[in-house]
C-alpha positions as CSV (number, residue, x, y, z in Angstrom):
1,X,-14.6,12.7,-32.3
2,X,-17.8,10.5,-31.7
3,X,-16.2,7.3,-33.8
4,X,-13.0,7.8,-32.3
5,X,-14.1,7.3,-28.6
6,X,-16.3,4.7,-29.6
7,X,-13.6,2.9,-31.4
8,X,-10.7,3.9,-28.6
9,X,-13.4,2.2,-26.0
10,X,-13.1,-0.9,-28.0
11,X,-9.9,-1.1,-27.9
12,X,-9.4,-0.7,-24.5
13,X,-12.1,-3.5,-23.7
14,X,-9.6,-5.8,-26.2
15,X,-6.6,-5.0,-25.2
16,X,-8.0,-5.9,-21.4
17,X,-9.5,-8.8,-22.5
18,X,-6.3,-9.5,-24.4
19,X,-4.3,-9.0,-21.2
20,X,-6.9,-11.0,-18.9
21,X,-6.6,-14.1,-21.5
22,X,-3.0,-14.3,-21.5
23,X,-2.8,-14.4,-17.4
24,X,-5.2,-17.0,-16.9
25,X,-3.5,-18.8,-19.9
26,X,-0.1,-18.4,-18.3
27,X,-1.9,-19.1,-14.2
28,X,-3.3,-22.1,-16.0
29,X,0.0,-23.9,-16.8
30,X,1.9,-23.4,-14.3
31,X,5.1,-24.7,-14.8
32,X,5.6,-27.7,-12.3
33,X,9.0,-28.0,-10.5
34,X,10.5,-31.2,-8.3
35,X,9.9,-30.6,-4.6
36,X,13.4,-30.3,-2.4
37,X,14.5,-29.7,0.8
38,X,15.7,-25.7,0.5
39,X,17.1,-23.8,3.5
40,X,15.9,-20.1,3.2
41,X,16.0,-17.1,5.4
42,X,13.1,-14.8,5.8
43,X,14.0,-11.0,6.0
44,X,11.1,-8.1,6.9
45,X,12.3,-4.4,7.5
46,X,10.7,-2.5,10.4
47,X,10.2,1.1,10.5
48,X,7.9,2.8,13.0
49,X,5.7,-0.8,13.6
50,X,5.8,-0.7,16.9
51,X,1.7,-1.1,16.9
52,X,1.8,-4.0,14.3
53,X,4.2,-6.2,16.4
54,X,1.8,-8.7,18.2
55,X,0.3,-9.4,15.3
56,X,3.1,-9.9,13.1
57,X,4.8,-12.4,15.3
58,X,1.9,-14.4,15.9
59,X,1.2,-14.6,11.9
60,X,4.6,-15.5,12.0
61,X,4.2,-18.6,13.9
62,X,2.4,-21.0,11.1
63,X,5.5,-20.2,9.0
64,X,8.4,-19.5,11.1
65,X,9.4,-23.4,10.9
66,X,10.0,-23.3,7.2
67,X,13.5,-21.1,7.8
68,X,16.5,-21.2,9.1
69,X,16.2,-17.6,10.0
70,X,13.7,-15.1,10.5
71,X,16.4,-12.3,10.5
72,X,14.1,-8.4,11.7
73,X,16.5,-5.2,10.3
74,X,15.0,-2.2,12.1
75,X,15.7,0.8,9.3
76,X,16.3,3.7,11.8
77,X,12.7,3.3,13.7
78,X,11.7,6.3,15.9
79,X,9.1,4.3,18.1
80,X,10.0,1.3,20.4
81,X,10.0,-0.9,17.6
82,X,13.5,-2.0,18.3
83,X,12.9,-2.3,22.3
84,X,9.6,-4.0,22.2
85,X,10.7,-6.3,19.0
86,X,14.2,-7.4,20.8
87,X,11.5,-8.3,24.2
88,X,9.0,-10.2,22.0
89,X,12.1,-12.8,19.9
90,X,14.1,-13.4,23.2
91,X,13.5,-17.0,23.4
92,X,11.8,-18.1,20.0
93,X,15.5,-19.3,18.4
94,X,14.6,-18.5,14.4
95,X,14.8,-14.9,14.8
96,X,17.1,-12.4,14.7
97,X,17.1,-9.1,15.0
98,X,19.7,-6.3,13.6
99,X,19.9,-2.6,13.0
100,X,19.9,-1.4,9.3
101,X,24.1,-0.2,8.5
102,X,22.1,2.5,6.5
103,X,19.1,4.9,6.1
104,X,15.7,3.1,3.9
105,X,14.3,0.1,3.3
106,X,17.1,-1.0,0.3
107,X,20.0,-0.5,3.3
108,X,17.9,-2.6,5.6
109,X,17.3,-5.1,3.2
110,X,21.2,-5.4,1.9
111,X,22.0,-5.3,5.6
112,X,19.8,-8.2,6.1
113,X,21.2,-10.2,2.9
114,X,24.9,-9.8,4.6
115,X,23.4,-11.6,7.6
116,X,21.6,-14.1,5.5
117,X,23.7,-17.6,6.5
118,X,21.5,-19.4,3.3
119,X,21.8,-18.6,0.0
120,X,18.0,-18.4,-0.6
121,X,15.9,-15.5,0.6
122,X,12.4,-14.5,1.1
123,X,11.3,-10.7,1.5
124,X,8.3,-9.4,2.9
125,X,6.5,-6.7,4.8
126,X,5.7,-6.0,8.6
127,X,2.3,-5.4,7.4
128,X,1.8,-9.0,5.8
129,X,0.0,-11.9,6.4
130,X,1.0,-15.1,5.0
131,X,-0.7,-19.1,4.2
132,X,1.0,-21.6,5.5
133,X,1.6,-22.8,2.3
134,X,3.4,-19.3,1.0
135,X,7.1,-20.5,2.1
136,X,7.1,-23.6,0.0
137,X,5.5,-22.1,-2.8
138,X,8.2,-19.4,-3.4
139,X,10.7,-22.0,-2.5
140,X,9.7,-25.0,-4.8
141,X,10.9,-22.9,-8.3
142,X,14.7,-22.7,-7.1
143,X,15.0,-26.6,-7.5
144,X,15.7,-25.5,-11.3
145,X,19.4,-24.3,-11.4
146,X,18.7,-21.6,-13.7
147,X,15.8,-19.7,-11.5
148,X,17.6,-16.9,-9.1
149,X,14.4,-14.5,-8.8
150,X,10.6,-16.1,-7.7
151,X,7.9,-13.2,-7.8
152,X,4.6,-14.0,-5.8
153,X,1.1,-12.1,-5.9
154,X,-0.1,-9.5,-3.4
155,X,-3.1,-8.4,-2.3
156,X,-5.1,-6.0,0.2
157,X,-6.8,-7.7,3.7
158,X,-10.8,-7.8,3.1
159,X,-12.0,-4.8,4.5
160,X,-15.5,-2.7,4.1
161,X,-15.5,0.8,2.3
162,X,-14.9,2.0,-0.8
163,X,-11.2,2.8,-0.1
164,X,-10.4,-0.9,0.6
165,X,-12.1,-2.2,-2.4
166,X,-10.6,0.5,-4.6
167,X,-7.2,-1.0,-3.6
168,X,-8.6,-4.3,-3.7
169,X,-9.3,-3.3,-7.5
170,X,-5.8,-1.3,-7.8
171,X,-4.1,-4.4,-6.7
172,X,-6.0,-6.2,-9.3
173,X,-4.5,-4.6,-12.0
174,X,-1.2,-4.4,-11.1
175,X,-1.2,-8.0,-10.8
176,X,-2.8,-8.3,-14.1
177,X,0.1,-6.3,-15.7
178,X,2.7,-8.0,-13.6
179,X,1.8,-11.4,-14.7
180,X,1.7,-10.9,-17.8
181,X,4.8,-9.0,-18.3
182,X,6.1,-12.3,-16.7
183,X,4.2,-14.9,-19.0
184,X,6.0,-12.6,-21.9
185,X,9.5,-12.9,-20.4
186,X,9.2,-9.0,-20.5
187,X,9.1,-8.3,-16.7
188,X,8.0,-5.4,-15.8
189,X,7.7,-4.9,-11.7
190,X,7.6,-7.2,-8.6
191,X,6.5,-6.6,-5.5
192,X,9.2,-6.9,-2.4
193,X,6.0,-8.2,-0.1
194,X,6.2,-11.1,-1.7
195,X,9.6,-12.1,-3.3
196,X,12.5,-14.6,-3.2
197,X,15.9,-14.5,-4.7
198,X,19.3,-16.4,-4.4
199,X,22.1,-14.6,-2.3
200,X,24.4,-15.5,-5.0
201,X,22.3,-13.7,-7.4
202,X,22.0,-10.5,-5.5
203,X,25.7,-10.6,-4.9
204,X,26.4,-11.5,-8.7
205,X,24.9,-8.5,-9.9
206,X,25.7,-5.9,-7.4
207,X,22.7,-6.0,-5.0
208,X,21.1,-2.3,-5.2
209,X,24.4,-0.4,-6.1
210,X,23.5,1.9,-8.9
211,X,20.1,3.1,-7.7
212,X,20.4,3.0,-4.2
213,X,19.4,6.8,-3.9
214,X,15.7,6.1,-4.7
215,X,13.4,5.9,-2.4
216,X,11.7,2.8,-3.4
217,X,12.2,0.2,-6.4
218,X,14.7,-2.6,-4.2
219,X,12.3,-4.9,-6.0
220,X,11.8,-3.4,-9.2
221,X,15.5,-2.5,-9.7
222,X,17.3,-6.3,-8.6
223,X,13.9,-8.0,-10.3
224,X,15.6,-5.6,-13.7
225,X,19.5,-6.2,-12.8
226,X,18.9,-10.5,-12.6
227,X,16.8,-10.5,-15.4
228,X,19.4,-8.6,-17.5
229,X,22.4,-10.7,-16.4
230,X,21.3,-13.9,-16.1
231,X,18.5,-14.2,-19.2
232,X,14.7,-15.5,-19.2
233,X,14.6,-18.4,-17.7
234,X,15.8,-16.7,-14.3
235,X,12.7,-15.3,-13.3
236,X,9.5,-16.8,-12.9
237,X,6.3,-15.5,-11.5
238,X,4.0,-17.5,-8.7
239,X,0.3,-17.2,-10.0
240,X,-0.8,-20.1,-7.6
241,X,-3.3,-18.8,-4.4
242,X,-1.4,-20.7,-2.0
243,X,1.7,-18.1,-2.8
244,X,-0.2,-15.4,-2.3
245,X,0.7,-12.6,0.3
246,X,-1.9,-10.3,2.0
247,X,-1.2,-6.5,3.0
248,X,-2.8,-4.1,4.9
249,X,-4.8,-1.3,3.1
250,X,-3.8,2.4,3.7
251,X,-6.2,4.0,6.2
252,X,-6.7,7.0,4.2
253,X,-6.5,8.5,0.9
254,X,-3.5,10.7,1.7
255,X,-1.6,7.4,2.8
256,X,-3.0,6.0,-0.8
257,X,-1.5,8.4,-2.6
258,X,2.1,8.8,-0.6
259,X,2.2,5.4,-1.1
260,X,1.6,5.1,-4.7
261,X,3.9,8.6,-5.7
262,X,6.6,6.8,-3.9
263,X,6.3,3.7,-5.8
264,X,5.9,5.7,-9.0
265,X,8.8,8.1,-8.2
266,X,11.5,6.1,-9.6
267,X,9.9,6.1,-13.5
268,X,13.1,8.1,-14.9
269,X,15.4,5.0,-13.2
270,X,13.8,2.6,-15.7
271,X,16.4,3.0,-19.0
272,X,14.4,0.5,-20.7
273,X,11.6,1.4,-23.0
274,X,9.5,-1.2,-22.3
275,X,9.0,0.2,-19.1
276,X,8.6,4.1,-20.2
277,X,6.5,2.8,-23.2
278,X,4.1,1.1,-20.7
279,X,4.3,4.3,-18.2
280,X,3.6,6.2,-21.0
281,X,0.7,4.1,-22.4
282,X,-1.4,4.1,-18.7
283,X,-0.6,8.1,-18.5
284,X,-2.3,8.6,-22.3
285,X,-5.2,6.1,-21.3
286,X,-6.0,8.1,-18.7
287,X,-6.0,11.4,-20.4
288,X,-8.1,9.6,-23.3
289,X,-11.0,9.0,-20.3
290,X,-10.5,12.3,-18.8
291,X,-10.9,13.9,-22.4
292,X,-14.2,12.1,-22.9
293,X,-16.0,14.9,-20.6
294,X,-15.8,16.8,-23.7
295,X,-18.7,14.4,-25.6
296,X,-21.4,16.1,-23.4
297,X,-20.8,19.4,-25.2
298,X,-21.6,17.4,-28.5
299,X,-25.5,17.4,-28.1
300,X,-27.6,14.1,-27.8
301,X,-25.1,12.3,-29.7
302,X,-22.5,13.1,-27.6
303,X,-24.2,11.6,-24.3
304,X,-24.8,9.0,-25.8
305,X,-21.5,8.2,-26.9
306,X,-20.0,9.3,-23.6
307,X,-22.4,6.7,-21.8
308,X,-21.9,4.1,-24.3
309,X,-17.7,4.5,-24.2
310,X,-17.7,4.5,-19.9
311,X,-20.1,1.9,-20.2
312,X,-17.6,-0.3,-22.3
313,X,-14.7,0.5,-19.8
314,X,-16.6,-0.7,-16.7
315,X,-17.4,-4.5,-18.0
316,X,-14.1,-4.5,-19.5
317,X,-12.4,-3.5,-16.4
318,X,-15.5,-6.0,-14.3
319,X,-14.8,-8.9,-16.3
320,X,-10.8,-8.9,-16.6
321,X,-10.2,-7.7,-12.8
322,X,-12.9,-10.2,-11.3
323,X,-11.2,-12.8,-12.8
324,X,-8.1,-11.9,-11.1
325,X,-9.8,-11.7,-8.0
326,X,-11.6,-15.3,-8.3
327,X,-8.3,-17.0,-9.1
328,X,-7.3,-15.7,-5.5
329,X,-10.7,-16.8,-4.1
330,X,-11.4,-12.8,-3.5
331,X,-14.4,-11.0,-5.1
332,X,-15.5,-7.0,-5.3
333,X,-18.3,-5.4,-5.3
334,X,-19.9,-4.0,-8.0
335,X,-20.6,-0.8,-6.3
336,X,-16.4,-0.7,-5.7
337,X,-15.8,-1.1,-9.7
338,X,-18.0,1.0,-10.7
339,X,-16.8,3.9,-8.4
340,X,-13.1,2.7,-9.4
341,X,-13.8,3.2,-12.7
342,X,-14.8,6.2,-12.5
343,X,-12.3,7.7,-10.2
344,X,-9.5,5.6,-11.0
345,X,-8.1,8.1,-14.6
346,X,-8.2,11.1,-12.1
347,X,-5.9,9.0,-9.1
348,X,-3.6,7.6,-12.0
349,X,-3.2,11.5,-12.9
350,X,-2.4,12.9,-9.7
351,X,0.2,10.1,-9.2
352,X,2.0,10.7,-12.2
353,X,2.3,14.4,-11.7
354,X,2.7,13.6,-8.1
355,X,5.9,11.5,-9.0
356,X,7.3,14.1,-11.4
357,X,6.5,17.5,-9.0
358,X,5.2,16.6,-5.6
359,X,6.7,16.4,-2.6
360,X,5.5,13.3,0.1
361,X,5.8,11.7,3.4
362,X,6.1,8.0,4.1
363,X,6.8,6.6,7.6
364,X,7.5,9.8,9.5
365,X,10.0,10.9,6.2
366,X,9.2,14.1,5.0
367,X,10.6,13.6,1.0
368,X,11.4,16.6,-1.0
369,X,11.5,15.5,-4.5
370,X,11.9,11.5,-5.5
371,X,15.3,10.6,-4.4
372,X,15.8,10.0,-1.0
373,X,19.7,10.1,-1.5
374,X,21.6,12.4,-4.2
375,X,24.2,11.2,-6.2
376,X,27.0,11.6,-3.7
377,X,25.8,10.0,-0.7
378,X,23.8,12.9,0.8
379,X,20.4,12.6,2.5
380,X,17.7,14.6,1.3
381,X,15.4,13.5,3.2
382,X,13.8,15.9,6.3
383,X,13.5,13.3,8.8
């Protein structure tokens, strides 16, 4: 058992340096596009952001000139959001503001595409900040014919504590993984804080019909459908800094991990097995650290092996995620990895049982199970 974790912690410090190398290889040549003139629409669902309002639109206003629309869809809010939203747009002529035909954020979002008067459109959060520079990043890719899907990177708002920089670090690695899944023509997720498709595109393959009763996945699922129908080259994935998007970090660990079950809770939706083979792959990863415990029963040798295999994991993980981080001019502290490190096989494990068993709540929904919708049309949801 000694040789095997020493060799499996080898492998994992590879395979992550295997994975950092072909990101930076893939951020590094960049594929360069002609600049031109596109007329987009920006679309954000609102639930419940009643406090994050003020701030939103005045983020809004270094971008808000670089579309024709910013079109608002409130998904069913039970705060003022609609009341005080409709007040603060009044008289600044880009934005619109409609109510969601439907319950949940892919409703809102096909309501919002039905608006749409361009053919290219932008998604993002309530919660996000943007550069100046993000509209016309996402944009520039659609001067190629053959593009109809442009994902961009996300990460968390700087922030002190170790829950910020363990999400800082989360985020990390899900960028990691989602750039390279793109730099393989393989892709694997997108995130819908940060995304931009053709109209056409989402109309051509059926928008979210099929798995519209999941909660979550409206970017995962089209990202899937587009990639499918219209082949390789329609997809492309924005390393550049000036595309990227910044969130807000969840105040508190039970947000974390609502957050993260939800995400995860559409798994069994995913009929391809690239996608189960890599769910599959972070689940026995995780076990494989969990399992090392067992070394310290084995005597002197055993610590020493248990130190050496956790010490292995931490630079691996230090030097592929910092990387990540510098290309997007962020930087973690040590302390943060470390404690990620250590903590992270344990959170990975409660999400994946969380996503098969547990039961969650995410903006005032009270979700029994992971569909938000069965079959037939009928809410589960407690509201």
């Amino acid at each position: 058992m000694l040789s095997f974790y020493l060799i499996g912690a080898f492998v994992y410090c590879i395979l992550l340096g295997f994975l950092r190398a072909k990101w930076l290889s893939a951020a590094s040549k960049e594929r360069y596009f002609e600049k031109a003139k596109l007329s987009a629409t920006l679309l954000i669902p609102v639930r419940n952001e009643s406090q994050n309002l003020d701030s939103l639109l005045s983020h809004l206003e270094k971008i808000e000139g670089e579309f024709e629309e910013v079109i608002f869809i409130d998904d069913q809010s039970e705060d003022d959001s609609f009341e005080k939203l409709q007040e603060l747009i009044a008289k600044r002529k880009p934005f619109k503001l409609i109510r969601s035909a439907g319950s949940g954020k892919k409703a809102a979002l096909q309501s919002g595409v039905h608006a749409a008067k361009t053919d290219l459109i932008l998604t993002s959060d309530a919660d996000c900040r943007w550069k100046s520079s993000w509209p016309q990043q996402m944009k520039v890719p659609f001067s190629d014919s053959s593009v109809q899907l442009v994902a961009g990177p996300v990460l968390t708002e700087k922030s002190d504590g170790f829950l910020a920089g363990f999400q800082l670090l989360d985020w990390a690695s899900i960028l990691l993984l989602t750039g390279f899944s793109f730099a393989q023509k393989k892709p694997l997720m997108c995130s819908g804080a940060n995304l931009a498709f053709r109209k056409s595109a989402f109309q051509k393959v059926g928008g979210y019909a099929g798995n519209e009763h999941w909660l979550s996945g409206d970017d995962e699922f089209l990202l899937k459908k587009i990639h499918q129908f219209f082949g390789k080259a329609s997809t492309h994935y924005q390393f550049r800094p000036e595309a990227l998007v910044r969130t807000q970090s969840e105040p508190t660990w039970k947000a974390l991990f609502n957050q993260r079950i939800r995400w995860a809770g559409k798994w069994r939706a995913h009929p391809s097995f690239s996608h189960f083979g890599a769910s599959l792959a972070v689940i026995v990863m995780q076990l494989f650290w969990i399992a090392s415990f067992l070394l310290l029963l084995e005597g002197d040798w055993g610590w020493i092996v248990f130190f050496l295999s956790w010490l292995l994991k931490c630079l691996g993980e230090y030097y592929s995620l910092e990387r990540i981080l510098e290309h997007y001019g962020e930087k973690s502290k040590k302390i943060h990895l470390f404690g990620t490190s250590l903590f992270h096989p344990l959170y990975s494990l409660r999400i994946g049982f969380g996503a098969i068993f547990g039961n969650y709540s995410w903006k005032g929904r009270s979700i029994r199970g992971n569909v938000n919708f069965e079959l037939n049309g009928t809410d589960r949801r407690g509201i």
